[in-house]
FILUM-493213 format. One line per 5 residues: number of its first residue (from 0); their letters; for each residue x, y, z of C-alpha. Coordinates in steps of 0.05 Angstrom, whole numbers, plus 5000, padded with zeros to 4 digits. Example, Ala and Ser with C-alpha at 12.3 -4.5 7.8 and 13.67 -1.06 7.14 Angstrom:
BEGIN
0	AS	5246/4910/5156 ~ 5273/4979/5143
END
This chain:
BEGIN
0	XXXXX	4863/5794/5074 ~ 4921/5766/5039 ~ 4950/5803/4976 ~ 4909/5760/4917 ~ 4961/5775/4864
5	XXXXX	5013/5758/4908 ~ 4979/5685/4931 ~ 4962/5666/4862 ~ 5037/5677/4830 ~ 5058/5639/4895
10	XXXXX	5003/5577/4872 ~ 5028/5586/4795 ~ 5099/5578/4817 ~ 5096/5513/4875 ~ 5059/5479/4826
15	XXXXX	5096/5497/4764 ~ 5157/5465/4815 ~ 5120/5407/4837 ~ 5096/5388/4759 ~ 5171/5388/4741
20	XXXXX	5182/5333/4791 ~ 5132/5285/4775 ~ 5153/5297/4709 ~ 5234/5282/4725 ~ 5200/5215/4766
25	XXXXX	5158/5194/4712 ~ 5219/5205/4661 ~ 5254/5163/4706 ~ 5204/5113/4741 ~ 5160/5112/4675
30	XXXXX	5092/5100/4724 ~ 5038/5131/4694 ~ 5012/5161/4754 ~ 5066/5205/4762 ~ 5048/5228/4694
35	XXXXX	4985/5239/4713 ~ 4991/5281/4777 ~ 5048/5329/4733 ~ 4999/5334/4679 ~ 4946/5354/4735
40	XXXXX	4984/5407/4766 ~ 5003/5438/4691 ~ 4928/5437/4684 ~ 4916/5477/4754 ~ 4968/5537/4735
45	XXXXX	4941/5536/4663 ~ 4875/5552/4692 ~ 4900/5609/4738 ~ 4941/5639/4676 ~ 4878/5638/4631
50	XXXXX	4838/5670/4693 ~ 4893/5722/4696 ~ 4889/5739/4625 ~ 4819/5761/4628 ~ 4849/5830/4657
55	XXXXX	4889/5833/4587 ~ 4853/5799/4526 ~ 4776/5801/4510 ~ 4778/5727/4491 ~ 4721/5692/4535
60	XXXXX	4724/5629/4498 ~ 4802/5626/4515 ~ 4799/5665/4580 ~ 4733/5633/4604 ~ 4717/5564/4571
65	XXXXX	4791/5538/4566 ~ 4797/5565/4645 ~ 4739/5521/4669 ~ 4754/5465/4627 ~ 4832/5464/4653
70	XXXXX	4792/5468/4727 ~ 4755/5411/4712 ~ 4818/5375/4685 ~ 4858/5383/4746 ~ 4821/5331/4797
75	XXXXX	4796/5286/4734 ~ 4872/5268/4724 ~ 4887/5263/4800 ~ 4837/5212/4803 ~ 4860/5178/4729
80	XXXXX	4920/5168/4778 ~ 4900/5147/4836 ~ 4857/5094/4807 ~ 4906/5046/4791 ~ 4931/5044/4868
85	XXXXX	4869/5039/4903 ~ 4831/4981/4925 ~ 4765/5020/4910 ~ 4709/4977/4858 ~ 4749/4981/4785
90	XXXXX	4706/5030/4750 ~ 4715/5037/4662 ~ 4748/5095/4644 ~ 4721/5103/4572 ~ 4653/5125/4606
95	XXXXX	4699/5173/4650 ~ 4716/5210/4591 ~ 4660/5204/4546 ~ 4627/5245/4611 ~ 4682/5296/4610
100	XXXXX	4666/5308/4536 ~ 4595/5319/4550 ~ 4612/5372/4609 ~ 4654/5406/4567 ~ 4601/5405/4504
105	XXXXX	4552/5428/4559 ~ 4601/5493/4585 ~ 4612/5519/4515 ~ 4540/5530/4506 ~ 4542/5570/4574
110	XXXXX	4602/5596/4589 ~ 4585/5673/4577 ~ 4542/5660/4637 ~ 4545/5655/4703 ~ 4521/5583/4695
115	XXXXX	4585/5568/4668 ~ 4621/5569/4736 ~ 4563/5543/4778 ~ 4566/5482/4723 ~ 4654/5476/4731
120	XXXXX	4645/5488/4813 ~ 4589/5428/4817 ~ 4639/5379/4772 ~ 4698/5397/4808 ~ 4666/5384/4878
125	XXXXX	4635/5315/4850 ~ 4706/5294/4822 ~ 4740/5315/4892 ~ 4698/5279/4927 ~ 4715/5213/4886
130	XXXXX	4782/5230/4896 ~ 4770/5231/4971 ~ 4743/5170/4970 ~ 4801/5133/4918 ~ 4842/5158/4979
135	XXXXX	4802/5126/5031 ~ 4810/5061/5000 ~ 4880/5067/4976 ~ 4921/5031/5030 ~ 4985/5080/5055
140	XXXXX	5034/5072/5111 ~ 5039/5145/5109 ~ 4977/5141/5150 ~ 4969/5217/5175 ~ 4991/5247/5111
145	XXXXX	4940/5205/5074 ~ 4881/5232/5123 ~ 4908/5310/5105 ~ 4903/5294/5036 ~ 4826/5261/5046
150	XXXXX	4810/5328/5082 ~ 4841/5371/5027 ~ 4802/5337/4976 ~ 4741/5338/5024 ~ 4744/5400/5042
155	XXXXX	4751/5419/4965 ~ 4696/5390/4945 ~ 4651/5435/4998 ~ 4691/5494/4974 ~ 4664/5484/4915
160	XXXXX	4585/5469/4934 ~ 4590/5535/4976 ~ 4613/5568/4920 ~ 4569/5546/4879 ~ 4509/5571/4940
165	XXXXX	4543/5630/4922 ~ 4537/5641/4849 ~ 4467/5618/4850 ~ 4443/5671/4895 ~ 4491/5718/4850
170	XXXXX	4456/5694/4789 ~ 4385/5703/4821 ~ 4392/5772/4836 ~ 4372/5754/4905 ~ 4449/5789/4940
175	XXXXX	4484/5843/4909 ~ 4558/5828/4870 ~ 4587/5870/4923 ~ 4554/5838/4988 ~ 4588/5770/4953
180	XXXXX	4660/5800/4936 ~ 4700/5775/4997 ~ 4660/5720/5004 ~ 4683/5696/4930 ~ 4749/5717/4954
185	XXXXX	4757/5669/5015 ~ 4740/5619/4974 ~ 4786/5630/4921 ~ 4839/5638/4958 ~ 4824/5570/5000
190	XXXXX	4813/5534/4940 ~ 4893/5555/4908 ~ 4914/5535/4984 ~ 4876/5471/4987 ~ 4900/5462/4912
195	XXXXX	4979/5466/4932 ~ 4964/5429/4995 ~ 4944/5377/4957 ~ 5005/5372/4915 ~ 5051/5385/4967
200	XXXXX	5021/5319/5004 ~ 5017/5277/4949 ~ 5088/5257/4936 ~ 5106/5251/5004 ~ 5049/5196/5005
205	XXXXX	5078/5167/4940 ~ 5151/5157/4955 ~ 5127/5132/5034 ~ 5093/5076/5006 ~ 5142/5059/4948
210	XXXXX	5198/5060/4999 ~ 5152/5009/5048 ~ 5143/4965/4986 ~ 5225/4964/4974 ~ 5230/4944/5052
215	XXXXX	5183/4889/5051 ~ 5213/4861/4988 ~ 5279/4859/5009 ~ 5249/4827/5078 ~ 5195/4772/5051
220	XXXXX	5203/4721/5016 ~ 5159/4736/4945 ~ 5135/4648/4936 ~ 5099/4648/5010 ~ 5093/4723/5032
225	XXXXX	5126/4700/5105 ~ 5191/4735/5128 ~ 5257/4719/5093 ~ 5325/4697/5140 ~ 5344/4782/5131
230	XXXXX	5277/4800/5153 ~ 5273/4751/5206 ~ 5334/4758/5247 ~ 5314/4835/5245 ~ 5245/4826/5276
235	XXXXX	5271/4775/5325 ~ 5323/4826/5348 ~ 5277/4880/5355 ~ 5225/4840/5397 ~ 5288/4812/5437
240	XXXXX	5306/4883/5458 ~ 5241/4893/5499 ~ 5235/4820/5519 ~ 5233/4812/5604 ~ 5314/4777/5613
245	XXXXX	5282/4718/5658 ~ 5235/4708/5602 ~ 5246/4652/5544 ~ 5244/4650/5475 ~ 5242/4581/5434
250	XXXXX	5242/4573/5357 ~ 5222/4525/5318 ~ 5256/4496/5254 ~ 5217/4464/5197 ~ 5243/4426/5137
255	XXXXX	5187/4385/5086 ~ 5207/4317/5084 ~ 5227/4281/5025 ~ 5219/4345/4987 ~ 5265/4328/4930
260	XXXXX	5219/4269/4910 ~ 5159/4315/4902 ~ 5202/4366/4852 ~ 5223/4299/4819 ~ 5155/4262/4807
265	XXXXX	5117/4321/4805 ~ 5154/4384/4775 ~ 5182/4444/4809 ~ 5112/4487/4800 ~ 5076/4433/4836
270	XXXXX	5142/4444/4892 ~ 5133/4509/4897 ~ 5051/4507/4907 ~ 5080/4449/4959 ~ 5121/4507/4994
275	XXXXX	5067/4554/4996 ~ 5012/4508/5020 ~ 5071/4484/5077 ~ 5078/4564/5086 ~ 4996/4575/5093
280	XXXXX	4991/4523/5150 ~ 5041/4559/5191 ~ 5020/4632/5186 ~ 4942/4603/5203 ~ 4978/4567/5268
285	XXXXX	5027/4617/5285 ~ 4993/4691/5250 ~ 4989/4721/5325 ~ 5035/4683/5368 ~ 5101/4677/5327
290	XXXXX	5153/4697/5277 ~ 5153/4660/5213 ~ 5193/4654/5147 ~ 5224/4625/5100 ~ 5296/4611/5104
295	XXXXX	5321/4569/5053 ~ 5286/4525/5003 ~ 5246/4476/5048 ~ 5258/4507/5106 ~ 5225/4553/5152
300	XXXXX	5232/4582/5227 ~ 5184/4598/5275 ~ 5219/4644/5328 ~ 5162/4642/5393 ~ 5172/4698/5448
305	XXXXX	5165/4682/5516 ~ 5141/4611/5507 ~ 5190/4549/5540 ~ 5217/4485/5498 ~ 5148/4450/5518
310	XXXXX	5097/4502/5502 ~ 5142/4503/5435 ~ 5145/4430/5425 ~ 5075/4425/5437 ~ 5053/4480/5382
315	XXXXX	5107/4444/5336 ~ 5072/4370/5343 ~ 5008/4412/5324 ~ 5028/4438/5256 ~ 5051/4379/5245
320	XXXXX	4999/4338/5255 ~ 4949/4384/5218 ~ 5005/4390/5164 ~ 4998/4305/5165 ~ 4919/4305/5170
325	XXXXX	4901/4319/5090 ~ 4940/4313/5033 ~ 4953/4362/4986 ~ 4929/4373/4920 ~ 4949/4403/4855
330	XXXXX	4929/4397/4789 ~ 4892/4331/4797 ~ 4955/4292/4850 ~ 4944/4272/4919 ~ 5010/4288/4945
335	XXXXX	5025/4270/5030 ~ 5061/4314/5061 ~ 5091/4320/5124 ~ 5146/4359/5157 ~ 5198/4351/5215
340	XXXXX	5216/4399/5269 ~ 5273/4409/5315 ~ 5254/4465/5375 ~ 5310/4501/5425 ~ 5301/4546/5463
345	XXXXX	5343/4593/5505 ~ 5329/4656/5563 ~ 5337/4722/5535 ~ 5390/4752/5578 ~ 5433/4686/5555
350	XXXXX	5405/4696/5478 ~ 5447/4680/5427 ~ 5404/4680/5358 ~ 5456/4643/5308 ~ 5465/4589/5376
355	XXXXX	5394/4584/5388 ~ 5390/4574/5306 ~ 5437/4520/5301 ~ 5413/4482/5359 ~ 5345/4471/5325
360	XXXXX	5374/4456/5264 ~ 5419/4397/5295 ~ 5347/4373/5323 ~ 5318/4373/5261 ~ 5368/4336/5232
365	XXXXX	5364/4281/5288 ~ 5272/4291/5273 ~ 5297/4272/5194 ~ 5351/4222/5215 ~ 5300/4185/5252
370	XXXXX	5241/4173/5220 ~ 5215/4237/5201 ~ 5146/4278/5213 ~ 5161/4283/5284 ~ 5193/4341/5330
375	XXXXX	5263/4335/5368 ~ 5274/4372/5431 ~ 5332/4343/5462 ~ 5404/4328/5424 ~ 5384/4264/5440
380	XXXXX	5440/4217/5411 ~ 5417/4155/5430 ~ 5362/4172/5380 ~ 5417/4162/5323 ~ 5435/4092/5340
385	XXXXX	5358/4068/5334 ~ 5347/4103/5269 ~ 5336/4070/5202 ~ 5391/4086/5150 ~ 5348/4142/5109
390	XX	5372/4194/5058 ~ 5339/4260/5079
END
């Protein structure tokens, strides 16, 4: 068996370390959760300094009712934080605490007792199991981390029911104190290791997610959610790389016609619902067979892998069509829309991106210069000489 004294100072210090992190993030971030999970570890040593004072000071209502009520404490602020990051049913917290209160109201009438840790073991294995599930529906990219966390909490919260088994059949006289001693023990000790576990894992989750949400800003475009031009040349190298050379790769560029006309008559909130509504009909067409973004004000690119210039034309002339079918409304206007497309494409041992970028953008000019709501496919200049003089 491991030295007690030894394990507990061990506990007391880690998290007296970890709490002065989330508090130098929170000083610095000013996120509440990270206020929340310091003030939660502070809560956890206070507990085990209180329970180590009962060797000193005959205080019970310090050593005893302050100890289980700083126990109690611990997971309720873990979850106070976790709350506002999961996708879990928004519960009030007002009846959160007016519950607390009544637990704690209900401990100082008991806490002499035995009852009193049989009633702190049942609320602490009720709160980690809420916690458990917060962190079941909190969404993480730190995907294995976030299941050792469930499990810690988990496997808390059924610490705690077998020790409450335990005290119960202490308290009924049914199993001597000494039959249950290393019993106790195990459990104590698992519940300081599942304790620092716990707050060893949580950060890591924390600053995994933040830093995905700083990558996906700086790679999406915040008005329509689709890929920005930084974010989009980097996907479309990275599915190059393990493209077959003989394959092909087309890509599509997509420009709203007449676009100034609708930020004119209509105002630039109505262009921007405009843009996103363009944006929605692409990702529904092209969710699970292309790249898309958004890469410049009106204009988008749709980078297709392995498909040739027809199989690209022929998605293009879709979208645009169902782009063309219905109009688009905002508050109360009809507005018709349409868009024109130019489409290259190019085999991947020969790819060039910024070439292969270019050449659909010439063809969507000669799609504009000639009418409009149509696709190009061919630097067709013969096209220019039957065009109607058009401003695009």
């Amino acid at each position: 068996m491991l030295h007690l004294p030894t394990l507990i100072s061990l506990c007391f210090i880690l998290n007296l370390f970890i709490a002065v992190f989330f508090f130098s993030v929170y000083r610095y971030k000013k996120q509440p959760c990270y206020f929340y999970f310091a003030t939660a570890c502070c809560s956890f040593i206070t507990a085990i300094a209180l329970i180590g004072l009962r060797d000193f000071i005959d205080f019970p209502l310090l050593t005893h009712f302050f100890a289980y009520v700083f126990i109690i404490l611990s997971p309720l602020l873990v979850i106070l934080g976790l709350i506002p990051q999961s996708q879990a049913p928004a519960i009030k917290v007002t009846p959160l605490y007016y519950a607390s209160a009544m637990c704690c109201t209900l401990l100082l009438a008991v806490y002499l007792i035995d009852a009193g840790q049989i009633i702190t073991s049942i609320i602490t294995a009720v709160l980690f199991s809420y916690a458990a599930y917060l962190m079941i529906k909190t969404p993480s990219v730190a995907v294995v981390q976030q299941r050792l966390l469930i499990a810690c909490f988990a496997l808390h919260s059924v610490v705690m029911l077998l020790q409450v088994v335990l005290l119960v059949l202490l308290y009924s006289s049914q199993i001597s104190q000494a039959s249950l001693a290393s019993g106790l023990q195990l459990l104590l000790v698992t519940h300081l290791f599942l304790t620092t576990a716990s707050a060893l894992i949580l950060p890591f989750i924390k600053f995994a997610n933040a830093e995905s949400r700083l990558i996906n800003l700086a790679n999406h475009d915040p008005l329509t959610q689709l890929l920005n031009r930084r974010g989009f040349f980097r996907l479309c190298k990275k599915i190059t790389k393990t493209a077959p050379l003989n394959s092909r790769v087309s890509l599509i560029m997509l420009d709203i016609d007449l676009f100034k006309q609708v930020n004119d008559q209509y105002g630039h909130e109505t262009g921007d619902e405009a843009i996103k509504w363009i944006a929605q009909h692409i990702n529904e067409l092209f969710f699970e067979l292309g790249v898309t973004a958004r890469i410049g004000g009106e204009e988008f690119a749709i980078f297709l892998n392995q498909q040739n210039l027809a199989q690209a034309r022929q998605l293009a002339q879709k979208l645009c069509s169902s782009i063309n079918e219905y109009p688009f409304y905002f508050n109360g206007h009809s507005i018709a829309l349409s868009v024109s497309a130019g489409v290259s494409s190019m085999l991947v041992r020969e790819l060039d991106m910024q070439a292969l970028l270019l050449q659909a953008d010439k063809r969507l000019y000669l799609a504009k210069e000639t009418g409009r709501n149509k696709v190009v496919t061919h630097d067709e200049k013969s096209l220019l000489a039957k065009a109607p003089s058009a401003i695009i």
